[in-house]
Structure formats: structure tokens, C-alpha cells
C-alpha positions as CSV (number, residue, x, y, z in Angstrom):
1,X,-15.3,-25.7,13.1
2,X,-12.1,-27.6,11.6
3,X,-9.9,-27.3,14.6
4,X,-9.0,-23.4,14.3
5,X,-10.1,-23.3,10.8
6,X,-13.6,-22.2,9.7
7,X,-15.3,-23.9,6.1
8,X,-17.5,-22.0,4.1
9,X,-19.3,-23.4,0.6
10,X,-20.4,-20.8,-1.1
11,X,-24.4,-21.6,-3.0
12,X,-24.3,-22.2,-6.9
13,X,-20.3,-21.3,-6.5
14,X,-17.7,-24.1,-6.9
15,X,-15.4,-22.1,-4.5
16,X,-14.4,-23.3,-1.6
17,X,-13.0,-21.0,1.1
18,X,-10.8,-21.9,4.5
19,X,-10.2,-19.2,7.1
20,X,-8.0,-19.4,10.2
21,X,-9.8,-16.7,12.4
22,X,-6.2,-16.6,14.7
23,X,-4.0,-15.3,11.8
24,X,-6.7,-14.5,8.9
25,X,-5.3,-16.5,6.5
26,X,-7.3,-17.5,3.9
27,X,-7.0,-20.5,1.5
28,X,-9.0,-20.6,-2.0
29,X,-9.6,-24.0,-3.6
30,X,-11.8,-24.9,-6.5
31,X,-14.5,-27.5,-6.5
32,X,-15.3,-29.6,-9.8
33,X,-18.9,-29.7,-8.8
34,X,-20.7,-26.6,-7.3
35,X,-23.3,-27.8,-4.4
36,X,-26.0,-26.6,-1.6
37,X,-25.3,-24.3,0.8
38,X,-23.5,-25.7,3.6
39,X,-22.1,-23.4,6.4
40,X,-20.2,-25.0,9.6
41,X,-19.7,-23.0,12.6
42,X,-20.5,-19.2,10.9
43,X,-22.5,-17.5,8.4
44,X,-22.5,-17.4,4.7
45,X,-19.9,-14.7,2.9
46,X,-20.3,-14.0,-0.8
47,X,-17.2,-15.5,-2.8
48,X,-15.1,-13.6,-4.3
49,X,-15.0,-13.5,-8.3
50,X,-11.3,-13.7,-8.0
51,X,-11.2,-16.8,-6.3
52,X,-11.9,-18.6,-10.0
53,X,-9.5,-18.6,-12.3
54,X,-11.3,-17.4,-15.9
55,X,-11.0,-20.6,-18.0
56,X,-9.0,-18.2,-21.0
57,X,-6.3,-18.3,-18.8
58,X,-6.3,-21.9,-17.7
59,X,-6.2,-22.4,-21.5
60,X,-3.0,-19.6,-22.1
61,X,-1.4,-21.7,-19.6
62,X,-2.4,-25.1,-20.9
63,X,-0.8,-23.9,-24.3
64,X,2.2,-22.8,-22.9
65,X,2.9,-25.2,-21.2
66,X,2.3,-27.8,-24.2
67,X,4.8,-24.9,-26.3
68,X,7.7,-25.4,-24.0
69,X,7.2,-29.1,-24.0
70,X,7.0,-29.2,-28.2
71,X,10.7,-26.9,-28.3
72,X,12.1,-28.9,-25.9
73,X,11.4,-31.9,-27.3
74,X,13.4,-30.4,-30.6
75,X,15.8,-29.0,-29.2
76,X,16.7,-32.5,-27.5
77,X,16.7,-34.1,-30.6
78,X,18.5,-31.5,-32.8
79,X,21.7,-31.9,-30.0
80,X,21.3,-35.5,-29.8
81,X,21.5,-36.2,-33.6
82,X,24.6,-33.6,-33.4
83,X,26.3,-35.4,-30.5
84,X,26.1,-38.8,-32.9
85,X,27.9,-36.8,-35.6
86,X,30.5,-35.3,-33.5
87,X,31.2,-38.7,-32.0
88,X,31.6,-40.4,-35.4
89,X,34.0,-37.8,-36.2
90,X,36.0,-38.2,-33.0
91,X,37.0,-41.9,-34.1
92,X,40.0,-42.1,-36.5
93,X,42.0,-44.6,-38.2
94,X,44.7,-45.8,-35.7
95,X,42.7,-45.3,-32.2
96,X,41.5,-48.7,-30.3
97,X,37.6,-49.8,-31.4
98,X,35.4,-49.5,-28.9
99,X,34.5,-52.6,-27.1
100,X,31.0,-54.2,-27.2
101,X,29.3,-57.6,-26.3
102,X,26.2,-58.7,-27.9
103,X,23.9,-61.4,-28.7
104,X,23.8,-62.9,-32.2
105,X,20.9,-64.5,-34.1
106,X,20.8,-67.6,-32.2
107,X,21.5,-65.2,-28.5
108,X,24.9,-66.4,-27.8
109,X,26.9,-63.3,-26.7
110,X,29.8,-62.0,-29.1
111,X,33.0,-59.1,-27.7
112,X,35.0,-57.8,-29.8
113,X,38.2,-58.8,-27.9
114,X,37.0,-62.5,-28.6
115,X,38.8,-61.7,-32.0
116,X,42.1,-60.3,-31.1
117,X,44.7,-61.6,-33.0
118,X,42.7,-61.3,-36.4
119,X,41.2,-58.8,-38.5
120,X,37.5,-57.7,-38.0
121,X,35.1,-56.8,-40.5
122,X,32.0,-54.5,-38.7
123,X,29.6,-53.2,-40.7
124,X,26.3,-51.0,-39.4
125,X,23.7,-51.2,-41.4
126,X,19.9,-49.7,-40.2
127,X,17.3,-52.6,-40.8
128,X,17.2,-56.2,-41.7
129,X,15.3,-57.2,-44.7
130,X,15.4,-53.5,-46.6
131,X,16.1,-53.5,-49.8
132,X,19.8,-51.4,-49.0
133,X,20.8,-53.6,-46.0
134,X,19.8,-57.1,-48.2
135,X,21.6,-56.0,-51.2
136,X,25.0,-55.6,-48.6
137,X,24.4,-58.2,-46.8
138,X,24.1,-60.4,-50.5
139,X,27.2,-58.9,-51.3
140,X,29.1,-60.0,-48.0
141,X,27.9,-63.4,-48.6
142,X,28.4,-64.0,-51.7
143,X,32.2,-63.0,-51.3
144,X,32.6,-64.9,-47.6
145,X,35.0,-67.6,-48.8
146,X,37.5,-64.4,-49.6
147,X,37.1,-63.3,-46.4
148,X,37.8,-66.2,-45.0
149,X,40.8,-67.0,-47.2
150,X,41.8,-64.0,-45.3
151,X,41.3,-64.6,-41.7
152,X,39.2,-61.9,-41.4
153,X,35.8,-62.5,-39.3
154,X,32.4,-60.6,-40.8
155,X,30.0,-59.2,-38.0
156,X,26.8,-57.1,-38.7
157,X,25.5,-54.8,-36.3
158,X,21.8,-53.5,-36.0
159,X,19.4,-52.4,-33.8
160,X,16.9,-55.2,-34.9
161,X,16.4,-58.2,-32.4
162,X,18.0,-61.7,-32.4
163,X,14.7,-63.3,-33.8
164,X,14.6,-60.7,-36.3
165,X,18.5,-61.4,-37.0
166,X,17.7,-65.3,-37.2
167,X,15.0,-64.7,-39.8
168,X,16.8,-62.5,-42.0
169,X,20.0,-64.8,-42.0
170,X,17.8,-67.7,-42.5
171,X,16.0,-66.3,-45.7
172,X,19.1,-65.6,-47.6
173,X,21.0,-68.3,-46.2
174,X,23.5,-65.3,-44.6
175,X,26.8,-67.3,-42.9
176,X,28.3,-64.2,-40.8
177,X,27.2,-63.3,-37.5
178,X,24.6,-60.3,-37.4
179,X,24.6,-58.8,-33.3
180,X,22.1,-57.4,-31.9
181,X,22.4,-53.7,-30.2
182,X,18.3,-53.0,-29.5
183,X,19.5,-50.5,-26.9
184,X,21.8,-48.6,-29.5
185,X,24.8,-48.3,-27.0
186,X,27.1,-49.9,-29.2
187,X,25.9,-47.6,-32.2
188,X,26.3,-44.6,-30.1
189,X,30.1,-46.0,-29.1
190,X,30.9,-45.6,-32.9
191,X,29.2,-42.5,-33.8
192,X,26.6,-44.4,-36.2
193,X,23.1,-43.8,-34.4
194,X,22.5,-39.9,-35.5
195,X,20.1,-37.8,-37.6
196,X,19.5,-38.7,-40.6
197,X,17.4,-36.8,-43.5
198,X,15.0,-38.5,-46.2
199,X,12.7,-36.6,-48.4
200,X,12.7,-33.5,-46.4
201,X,11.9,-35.4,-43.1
202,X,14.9,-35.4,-40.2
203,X,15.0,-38.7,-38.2
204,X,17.5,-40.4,-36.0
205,X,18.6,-43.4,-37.3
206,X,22.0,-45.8,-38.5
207,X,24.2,-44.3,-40.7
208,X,25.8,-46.9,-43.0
209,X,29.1,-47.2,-41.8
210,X,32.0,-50.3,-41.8
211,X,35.3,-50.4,-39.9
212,X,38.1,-52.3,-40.7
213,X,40.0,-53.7,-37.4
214,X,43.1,-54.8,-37.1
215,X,44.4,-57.8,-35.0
216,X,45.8,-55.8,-32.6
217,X,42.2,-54.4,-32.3
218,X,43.3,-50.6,-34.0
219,X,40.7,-49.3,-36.7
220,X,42.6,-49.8,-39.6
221,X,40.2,-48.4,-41.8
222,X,36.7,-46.3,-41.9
223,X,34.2,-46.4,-44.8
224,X,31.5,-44.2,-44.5
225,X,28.1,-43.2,-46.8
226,X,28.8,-47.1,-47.8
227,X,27.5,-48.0,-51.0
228,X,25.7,-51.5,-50.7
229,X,26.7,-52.6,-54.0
230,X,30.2,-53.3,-54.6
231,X,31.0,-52.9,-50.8
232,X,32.2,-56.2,-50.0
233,X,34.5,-55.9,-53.3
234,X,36.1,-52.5,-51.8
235,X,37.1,-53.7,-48.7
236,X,38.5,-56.9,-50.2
237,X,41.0,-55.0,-52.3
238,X,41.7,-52.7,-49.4
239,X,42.4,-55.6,-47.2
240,X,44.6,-57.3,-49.2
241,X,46.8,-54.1,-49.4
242,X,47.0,-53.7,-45.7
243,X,47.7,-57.4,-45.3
244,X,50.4,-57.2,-47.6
């Protein structure tokens, strides 16, 4: 006797039965491993067949379980990827950038409002050292003395890590600051972190984006879809129209 409870084990059964004989309650649990007969404090009953759950159903309920989880899970990402989209949309030539602060290649922290007073080129771009993101990134350099004739300061944004940023500006000699936003907070501030589609496969990743901003820190211009090649020209020529 287990205070007012009784135990019974039933032989070759992996049932285990607890009965209050003050209220008849009874409790059912399941043993992994079935063992002798064993009765404390009253005789042995015969289990019922109920008492163990058929192992289809554990498996029904295994597999639904694992279904709920699987549409879930896509459901999650198709609003997520939407919610990037929408936000991109939201921001417009005119409104304020958002703010950020980040590290660089060499980990010295970079905000925007550091540059008030002169134009800001940002450019998103998904990965360092792809063949896309080198070919902009070429482009940008090659044509940095204009932007610096100019006034206007280059910064490239990625969710790659400082070290990763320090070896891809060191291999092709890259004189712009590339920051570092490995938690993709500052991507989701300007709409760039969303779903993305490559041969038939849908993916969250960084859309290819660049914003133009202003000394007074207003987006003065958006390109989106960016082109790598010929990208650094474009917003040359658009610059020097706004600046005159």
C-alpha cells in the first residue's frame, strides 16, 4: 500500500495500474519493459486491453503531429518572405533611411548618422566572393576616385562576417567599407532580406538593392533588381544630376 493508493503489475503486461480504494479512481500508465508479477497489498486483476494504446495510433498521431509541424513551418516562411517584400515597398524616395550601426571588415563600428552632411552610397548585395557581388563590387572600385570627387561615401552591406568582409576586400584590393549585418536586422530595416526564387527553388535571401542618401540623410534615390555590371556607372550619372 502507497499511502491510500493500491499498485498492481500486471504478469507479461507492460501496464501498470494505480487505484485509490477511497474514491476508485484509477490511473493507467505504460511500462517500457513488461516484468514478474509483483502485487503489494491485494491480489492480481487482469489488465485491461484498453489500457495500451495500439501502436497504429501512436503512429497516426506521430504523423500528425510531424504534418502540422511541416505546414507550419511553410506557412511561416511564405509570410516572412512576404513581410520582407511589403517592407521594401513601404520605403520611398524622400522618407528618412533607417538607421543602423555595424562593424566593418577590420570590427570598428560604422552609423549611418556618422555621415550626415554628405551623400551615402548603400548597396546590399547577398555574398562576398560570388561571382554577381565581385563583379559590383569591381565595378564600385574601379570608379571610387569619382565617387570621391563627389563627396559621396561607398558602404556595402551583407550578412557575411567581418573576417569574411576583410578577406574579400583584401583579395581585390576593395577601398570602401563593407558592414557586417550577420543578424539581418539592418536588411530587414530596408526591406532587402525576403524570398527569393532560383531554378524553381524559393529561398530567403538579399535582394540586390542600392539607395542613394542624401546629406540630410533622405533616400534620394532607390535602385532595385541592380544589375552588377554597369552599376557603379548608373549611379554616377544620377548623382551628378541630383548634385547639380
Amino acid at each position: 500500500m502507497l499511502g491510500d493508493w493500491f499498485l498492481f503489475e500486471f504478469t507479461n503486461s507492460i501496464t501498470w495500474e494505480v487505484k485509490s480504494p477511497r474514491t476508485g479512481t484509477r490511473l493507467i500508465c505504460v511500462s517500457k519493459y513488461p516484468s514478474k508479477a509483483n502485487t503489494i497489498d491485494s491480489p492480481m486483476v487482469t489488465p485491461s486491453p484498453q489500457a495500451i494504446p495500439p501502436r497504429k495510433f501512436c503512429q497516426s498521431i506521430f504523423l500528425i503531429g510531424l504534418f502540422i509541424l511541416v505546414i507550419g513551418s511553410t506557412i511561416l516562411f511564405i509570410v516572412v518572405g512576404k513581410w520582407g517584400i511589403m517592407q521594401h515597398m513601404d520605403l520611398k524616395v524622400g522618407q528618412t533611411s533607417p538607421s543602423f550601426a555595424l562593424p566593418d571588415q577590420d570590427e570598428k563600428k560604422h552609423r549611418l548618422s556618422d555621415y550626415r552632411g554628405q551623400w551615402v552610397l548603400i548597396y546590399f548585395y547577398p555574398k562576398d566572393d560570388t561571382p554577381g557581388c565581385t563583379k559590383e563590387a569591381c565595378g564600385i572600385r574601379d570608379n571610387f576616385s569619382e565617387f570621391g570627387k563627389l563627396d559621396v561615401k561607398v558602404v556595402g552591406i551583407s550578412a557575411d562576417s567581418p573576417a569574411r568582409h576583410k578577406k574579400f576586400a583584401e583579395k581585390y584590393d576593395l577601398p570602401f567599407t563593407l558592414l557586417a549585418d550577420e543578424e539581418k536586422k539592418v536588411l530587414g530595416k530596408y526591406g532587402v532580406w525576403a524570398r527569393k526564387k532560383m531554378m524553381g527553388r524559393e529561398y530567403m535571401g538579399i535582394l540586390r538593392t542600392s539607395f542613394l542618401v542624401d546629406p540630410k540623410g533622405k533616400i534620394a534615390k532607390i535602385y532595385e533588381n541592380v544589375k552588377p555590371e554597369g552599376h557603379a556607372e548608373e549611379i554616377l550619372k544620377d548623382l551628378a544630376q541630383l548634385k547639380g
